[in-house]
Chimera marker file (.cmm) of the C-alpha trace (Angstrom):
<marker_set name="trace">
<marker id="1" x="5.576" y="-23.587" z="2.595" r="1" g="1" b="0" radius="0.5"/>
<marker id="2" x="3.627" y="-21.559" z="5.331" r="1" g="1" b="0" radius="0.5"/>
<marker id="3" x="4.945" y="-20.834" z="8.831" r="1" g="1" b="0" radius="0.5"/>
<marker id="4" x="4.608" y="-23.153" z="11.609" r="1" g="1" b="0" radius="0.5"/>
<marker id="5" x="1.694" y="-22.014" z="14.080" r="1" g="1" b="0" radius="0.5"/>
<marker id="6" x="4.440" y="-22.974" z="17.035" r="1" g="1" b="0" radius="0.5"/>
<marker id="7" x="6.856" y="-20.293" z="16.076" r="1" g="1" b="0" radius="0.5"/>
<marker id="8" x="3.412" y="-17.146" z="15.680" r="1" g="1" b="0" radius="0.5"/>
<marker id="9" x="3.587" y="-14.349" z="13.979" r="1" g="1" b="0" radius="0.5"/>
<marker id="10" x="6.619" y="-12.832" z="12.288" r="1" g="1" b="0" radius="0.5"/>
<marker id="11" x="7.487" y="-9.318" z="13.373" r="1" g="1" b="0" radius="0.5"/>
<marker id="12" x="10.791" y="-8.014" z="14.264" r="1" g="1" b="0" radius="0.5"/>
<marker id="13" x="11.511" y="-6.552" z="18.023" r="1" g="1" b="0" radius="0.5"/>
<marker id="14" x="13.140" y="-2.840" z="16.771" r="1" g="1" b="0" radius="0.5"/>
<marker id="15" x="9.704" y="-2.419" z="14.512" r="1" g="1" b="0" radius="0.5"/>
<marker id="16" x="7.900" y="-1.758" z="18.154" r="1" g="1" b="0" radius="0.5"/>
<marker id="17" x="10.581" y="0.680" z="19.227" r="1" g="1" b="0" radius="0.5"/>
<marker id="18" x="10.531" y="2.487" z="16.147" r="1" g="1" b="0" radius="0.5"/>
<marker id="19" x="6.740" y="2.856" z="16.432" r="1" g="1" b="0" radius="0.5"/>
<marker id="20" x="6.713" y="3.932" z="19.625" r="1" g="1" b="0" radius="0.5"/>
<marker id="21" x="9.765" y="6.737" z="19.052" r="1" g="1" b="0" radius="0.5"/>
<marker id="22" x="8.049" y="8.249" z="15.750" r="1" g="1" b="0" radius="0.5"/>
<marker id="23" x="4.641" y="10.021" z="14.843" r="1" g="1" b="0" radius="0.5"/>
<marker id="24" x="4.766" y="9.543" z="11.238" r="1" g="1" b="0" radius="0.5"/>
<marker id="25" x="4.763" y="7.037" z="8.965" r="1" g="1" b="0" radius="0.5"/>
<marker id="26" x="7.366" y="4.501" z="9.433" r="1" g="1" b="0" radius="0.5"/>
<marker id="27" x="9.589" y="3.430" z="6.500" r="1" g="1" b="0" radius="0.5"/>
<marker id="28" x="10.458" y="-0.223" z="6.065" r="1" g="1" b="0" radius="0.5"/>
<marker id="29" x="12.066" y="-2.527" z="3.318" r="1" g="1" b="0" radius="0.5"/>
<marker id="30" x="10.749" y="-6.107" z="4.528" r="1" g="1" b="0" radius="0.5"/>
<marker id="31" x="7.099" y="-6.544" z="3.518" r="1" g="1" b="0" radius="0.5"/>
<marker id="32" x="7.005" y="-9.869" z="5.233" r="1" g="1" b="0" radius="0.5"/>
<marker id="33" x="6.290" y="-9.291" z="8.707" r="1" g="1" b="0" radius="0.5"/>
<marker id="34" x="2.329" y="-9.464" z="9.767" r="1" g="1" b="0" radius="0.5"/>
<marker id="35" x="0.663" y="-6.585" z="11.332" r="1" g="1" b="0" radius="0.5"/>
<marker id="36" x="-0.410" y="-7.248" z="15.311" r="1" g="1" b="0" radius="0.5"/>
<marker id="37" x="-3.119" y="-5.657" z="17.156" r="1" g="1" b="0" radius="0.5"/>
<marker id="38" x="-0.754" y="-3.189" z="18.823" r="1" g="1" b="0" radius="0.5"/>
<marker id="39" x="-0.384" y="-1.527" z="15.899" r="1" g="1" b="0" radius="0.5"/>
<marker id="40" x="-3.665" y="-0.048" z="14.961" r="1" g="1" b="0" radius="0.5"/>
<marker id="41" x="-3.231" y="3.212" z="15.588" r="1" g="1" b="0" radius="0.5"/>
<marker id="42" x="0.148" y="3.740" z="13.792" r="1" g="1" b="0" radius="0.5"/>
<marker id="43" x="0.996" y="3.831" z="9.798" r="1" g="1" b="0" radius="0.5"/>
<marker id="44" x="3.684" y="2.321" z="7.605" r="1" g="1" b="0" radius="0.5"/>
<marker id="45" x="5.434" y="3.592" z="4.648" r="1" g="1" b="0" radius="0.5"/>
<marker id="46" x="6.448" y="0.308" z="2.553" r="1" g="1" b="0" radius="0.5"/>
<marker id="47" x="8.702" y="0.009" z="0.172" r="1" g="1" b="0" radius="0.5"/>
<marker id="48" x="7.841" y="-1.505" z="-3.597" r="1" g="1" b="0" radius="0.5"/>
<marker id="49" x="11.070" y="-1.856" z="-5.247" r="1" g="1" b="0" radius="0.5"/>
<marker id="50" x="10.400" y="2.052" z="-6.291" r="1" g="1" b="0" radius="0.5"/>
<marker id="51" x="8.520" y="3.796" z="-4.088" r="1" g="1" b="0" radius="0.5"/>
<marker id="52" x="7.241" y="4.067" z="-0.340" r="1" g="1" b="0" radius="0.5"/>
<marker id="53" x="3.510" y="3.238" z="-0.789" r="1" g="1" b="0" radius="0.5"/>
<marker id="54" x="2.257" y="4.421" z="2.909" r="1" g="1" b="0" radius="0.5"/>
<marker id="55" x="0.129" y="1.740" z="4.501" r="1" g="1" b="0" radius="0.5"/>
<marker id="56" x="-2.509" y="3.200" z="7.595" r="1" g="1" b="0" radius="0.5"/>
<marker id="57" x="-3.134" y="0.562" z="9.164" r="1" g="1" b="0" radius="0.5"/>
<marker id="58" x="-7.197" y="-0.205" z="9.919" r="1" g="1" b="0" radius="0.5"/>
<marker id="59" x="-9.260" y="-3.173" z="11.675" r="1" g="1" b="0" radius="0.5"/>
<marker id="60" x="-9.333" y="-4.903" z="8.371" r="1" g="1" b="0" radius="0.5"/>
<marker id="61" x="-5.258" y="-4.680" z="7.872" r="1" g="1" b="0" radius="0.5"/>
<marker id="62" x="-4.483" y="-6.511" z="11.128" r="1" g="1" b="0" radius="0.5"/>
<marker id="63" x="-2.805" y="-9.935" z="11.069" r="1" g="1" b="0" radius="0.5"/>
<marker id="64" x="-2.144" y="-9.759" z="7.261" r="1" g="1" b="0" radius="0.5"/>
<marker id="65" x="1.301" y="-8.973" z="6.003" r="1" g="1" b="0" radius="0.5"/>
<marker id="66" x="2.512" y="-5.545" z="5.143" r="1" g="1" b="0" radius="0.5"/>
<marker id="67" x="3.416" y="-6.999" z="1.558" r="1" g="1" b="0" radius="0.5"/>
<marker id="68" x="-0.223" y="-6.981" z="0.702" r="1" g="1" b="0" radius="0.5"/>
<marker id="69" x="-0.969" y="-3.171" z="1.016" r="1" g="1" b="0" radius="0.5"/>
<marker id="70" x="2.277" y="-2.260" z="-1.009" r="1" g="1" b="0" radius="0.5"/>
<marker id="71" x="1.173" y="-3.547" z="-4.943" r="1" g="1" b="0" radius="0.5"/>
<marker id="72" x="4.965" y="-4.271" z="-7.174" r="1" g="1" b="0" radius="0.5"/>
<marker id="73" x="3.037" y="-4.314" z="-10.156" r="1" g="1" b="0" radius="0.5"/>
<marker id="74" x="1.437" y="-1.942" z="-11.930" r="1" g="1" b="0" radius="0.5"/>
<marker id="75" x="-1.932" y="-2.581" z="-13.688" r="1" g="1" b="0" radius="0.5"/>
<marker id="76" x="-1.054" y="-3.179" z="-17.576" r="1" g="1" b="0" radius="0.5"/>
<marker id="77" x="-3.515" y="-0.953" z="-20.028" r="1" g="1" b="0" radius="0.5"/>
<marker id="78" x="-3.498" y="-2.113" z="-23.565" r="1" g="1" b="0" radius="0.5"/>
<marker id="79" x="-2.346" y="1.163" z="-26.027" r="1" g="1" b="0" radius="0.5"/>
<marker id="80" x="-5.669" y="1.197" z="-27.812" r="1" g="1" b="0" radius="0.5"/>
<marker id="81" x="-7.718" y="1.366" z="-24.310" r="1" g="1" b="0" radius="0.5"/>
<marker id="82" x="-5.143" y="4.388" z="-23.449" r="1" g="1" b="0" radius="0.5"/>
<marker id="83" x="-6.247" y="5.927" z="-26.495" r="1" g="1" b="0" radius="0.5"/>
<marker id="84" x="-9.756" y="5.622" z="-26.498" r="1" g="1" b="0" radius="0.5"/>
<marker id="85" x="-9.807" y="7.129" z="-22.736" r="1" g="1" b="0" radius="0.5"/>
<marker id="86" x="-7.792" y="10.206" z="-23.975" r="1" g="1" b="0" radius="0.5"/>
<marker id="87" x="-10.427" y="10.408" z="-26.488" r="1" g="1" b="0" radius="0.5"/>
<marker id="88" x="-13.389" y="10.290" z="-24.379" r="1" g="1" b="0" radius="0.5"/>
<marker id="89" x="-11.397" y="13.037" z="-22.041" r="1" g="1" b="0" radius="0.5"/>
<marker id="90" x="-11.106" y="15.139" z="-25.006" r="1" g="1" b="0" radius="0.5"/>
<marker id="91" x="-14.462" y="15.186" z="-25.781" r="1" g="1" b="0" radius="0.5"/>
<marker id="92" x="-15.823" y="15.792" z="-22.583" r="1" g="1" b="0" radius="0.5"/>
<marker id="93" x="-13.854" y="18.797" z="-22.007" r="1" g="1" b="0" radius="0.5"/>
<marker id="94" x="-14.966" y="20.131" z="-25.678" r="1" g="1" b="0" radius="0.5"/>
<marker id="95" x="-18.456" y="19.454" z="-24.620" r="1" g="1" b="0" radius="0.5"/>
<marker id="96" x="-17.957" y="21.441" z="-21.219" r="1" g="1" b="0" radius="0.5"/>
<marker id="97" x="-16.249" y="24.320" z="-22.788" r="1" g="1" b="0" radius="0.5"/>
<marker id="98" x="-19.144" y="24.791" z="-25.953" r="1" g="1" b="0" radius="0.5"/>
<marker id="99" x="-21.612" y="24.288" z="-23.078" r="1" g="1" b="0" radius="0.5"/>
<marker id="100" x="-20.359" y="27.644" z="-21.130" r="1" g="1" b="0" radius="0.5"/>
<link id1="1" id2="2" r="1" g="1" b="0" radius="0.2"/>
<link id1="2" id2="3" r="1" g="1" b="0" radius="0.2"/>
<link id1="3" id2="4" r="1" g="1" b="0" radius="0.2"/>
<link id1="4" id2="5" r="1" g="1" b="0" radius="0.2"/>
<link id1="5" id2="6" r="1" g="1" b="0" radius="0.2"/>
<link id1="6" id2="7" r="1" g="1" b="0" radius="0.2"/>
<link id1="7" id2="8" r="1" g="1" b="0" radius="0.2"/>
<link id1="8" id2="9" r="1" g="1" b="0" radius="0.2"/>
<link id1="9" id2="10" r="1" g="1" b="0" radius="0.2"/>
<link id1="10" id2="11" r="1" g="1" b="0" radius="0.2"/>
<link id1="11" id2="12" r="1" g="1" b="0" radius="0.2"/>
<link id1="12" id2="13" r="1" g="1" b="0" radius="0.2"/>
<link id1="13" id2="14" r="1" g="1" b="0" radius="0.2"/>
<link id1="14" id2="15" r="1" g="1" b="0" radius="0.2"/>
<link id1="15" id2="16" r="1" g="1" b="0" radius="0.2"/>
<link id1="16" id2="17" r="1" g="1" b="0" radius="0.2"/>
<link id1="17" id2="18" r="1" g="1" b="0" radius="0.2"/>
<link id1="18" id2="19" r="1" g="1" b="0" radius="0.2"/>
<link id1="19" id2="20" r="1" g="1" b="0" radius="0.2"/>
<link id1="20" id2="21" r="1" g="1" b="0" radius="0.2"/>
<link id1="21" id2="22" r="1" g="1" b="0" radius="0.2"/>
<link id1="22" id2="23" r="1" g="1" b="0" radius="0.2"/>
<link id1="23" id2="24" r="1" g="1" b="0" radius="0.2"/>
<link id1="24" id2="25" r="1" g="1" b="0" radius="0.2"/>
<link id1="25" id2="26" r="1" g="1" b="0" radius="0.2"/>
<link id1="26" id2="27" r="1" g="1" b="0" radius="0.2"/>
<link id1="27" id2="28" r="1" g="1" b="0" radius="0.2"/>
<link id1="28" id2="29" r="1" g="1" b="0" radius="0.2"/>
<link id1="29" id2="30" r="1" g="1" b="0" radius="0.2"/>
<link id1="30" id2="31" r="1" g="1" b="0" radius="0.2"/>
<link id1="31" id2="32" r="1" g="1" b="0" radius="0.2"/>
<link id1="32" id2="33" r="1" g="1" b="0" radius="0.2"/>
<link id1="33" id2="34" r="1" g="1" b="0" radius="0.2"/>
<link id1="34" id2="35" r="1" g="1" b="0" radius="0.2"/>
<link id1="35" id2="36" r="1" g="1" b="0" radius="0.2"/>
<link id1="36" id2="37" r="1" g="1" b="0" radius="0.2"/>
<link id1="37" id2="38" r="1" g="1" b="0" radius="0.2"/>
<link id1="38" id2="39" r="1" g="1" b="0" radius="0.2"/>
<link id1="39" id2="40" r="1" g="1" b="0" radius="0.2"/>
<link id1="40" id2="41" r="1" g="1" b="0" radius="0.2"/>
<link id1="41" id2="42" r="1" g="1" b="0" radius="0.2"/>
<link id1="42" id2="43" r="1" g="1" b="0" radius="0.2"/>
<link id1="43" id2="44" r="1" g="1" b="0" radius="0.2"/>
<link id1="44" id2="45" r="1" g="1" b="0" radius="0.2"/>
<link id1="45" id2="46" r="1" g="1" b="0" radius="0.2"/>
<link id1="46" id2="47" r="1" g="1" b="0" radius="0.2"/>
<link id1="47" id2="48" r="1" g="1" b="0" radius="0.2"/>
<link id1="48" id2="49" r="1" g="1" b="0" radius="0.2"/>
<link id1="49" id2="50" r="1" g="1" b="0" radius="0.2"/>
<link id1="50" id2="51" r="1" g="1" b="0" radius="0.2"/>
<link id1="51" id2="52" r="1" g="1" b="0" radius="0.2"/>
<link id1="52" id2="53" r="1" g="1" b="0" radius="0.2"/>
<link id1="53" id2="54" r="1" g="1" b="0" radius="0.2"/>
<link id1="54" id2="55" r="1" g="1" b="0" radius="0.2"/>
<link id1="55" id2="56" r="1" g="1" b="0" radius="0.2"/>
<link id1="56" id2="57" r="1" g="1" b="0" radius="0.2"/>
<link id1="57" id2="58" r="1" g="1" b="0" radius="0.2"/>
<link id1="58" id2="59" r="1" g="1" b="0" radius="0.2"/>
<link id1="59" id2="60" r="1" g="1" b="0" radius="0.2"/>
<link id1="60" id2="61" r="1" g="1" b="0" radius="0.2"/>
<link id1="61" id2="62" r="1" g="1" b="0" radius="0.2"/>
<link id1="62" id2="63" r="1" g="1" b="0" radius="0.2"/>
<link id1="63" id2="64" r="1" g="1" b="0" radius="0.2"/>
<link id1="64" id2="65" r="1" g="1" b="0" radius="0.2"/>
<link id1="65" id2="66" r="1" g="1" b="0" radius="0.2"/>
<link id1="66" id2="67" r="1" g="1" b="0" radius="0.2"/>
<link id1="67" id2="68" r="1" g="1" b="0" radius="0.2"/>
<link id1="68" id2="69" r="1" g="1" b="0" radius="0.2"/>
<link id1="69" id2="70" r="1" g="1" b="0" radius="0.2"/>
<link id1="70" id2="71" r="1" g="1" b="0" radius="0.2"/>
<link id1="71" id2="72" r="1" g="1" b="0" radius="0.2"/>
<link id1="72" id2="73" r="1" g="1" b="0" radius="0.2"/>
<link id1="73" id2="74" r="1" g="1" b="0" radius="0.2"/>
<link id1="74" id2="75" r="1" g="1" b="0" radius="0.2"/>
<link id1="75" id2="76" r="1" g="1" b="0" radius="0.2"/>
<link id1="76" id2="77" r="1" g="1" b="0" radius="0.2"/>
<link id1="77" id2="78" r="1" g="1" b="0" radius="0.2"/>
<link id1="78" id2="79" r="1" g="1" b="0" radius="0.2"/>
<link id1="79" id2="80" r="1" g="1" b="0" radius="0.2"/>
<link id1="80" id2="81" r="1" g="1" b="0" radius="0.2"/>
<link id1="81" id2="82" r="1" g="1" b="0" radius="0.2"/>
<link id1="82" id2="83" r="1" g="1" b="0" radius="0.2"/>
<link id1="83" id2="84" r="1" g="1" b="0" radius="0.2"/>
<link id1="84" id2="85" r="1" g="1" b="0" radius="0.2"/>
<link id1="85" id2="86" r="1" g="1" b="0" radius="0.2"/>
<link id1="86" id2="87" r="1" g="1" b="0" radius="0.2"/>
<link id1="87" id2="88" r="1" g="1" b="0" radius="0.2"/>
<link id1="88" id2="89" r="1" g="1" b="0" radius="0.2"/>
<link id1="89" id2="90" r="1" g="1" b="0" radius="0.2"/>
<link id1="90" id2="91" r="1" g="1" b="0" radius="0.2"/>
<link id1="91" id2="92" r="1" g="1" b="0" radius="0.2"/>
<link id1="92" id2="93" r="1" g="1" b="0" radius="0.2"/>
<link id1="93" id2="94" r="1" g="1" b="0" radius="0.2"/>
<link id1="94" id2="95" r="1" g="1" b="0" radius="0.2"/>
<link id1="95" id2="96" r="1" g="1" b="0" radius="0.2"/>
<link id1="96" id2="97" r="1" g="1" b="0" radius="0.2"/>
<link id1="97" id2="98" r="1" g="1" b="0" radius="0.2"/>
<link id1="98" id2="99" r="1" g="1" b="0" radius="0.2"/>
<link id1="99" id2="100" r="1" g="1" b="0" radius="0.2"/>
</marker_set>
């Protein structure tokens, strides 16, 4: 179910203080709240559920949420792929070496 329109845009009061004390990138656990206008010029650091992904934040990142910049899941390679591009690799690099 989306968010009503009446209540705008979820983002929590102490994420503009933090901004505004701090240089860097800026480390937060909730990937729900939605990125305003004010906050072009900073960056995030978002957490995964393993790692802080960091998250600049551009003209094309405003008003999405921060969830959407910080991927969970990793992209699945079948075995035989992961084979045949340590092949290729291989090869390459025997070709470069014989070349020289």
């Amino acid at each position: 179910m989306a968010r009503s329109k009446k209540k705008g845009l979820f983002f929590p009061e102490f994420f503009y203080r933090l901004a505004c004390l701090t240089d860097r990138y800026i480390k937060l656990f909730n990937r729900a709240p939605f990125i305003p206008f004010i906050f072009t010029k900073f960056a995030f650091s978002v957490y995964n559920g393993k790692k802080f992904i960091q998250v600049p934040l551009t003209d094309y990142t405003l008003l999405h949420r921060l969830g959407e910049f910080s991927l969970t899941r990793s992209p699945h390679i079948a075995k035989k792929k992961k084979k045949q591009l340590k092949r290729k690799k291989q090869n390459k690099q025997n070709v470069s070496t014989k070349k020289k």
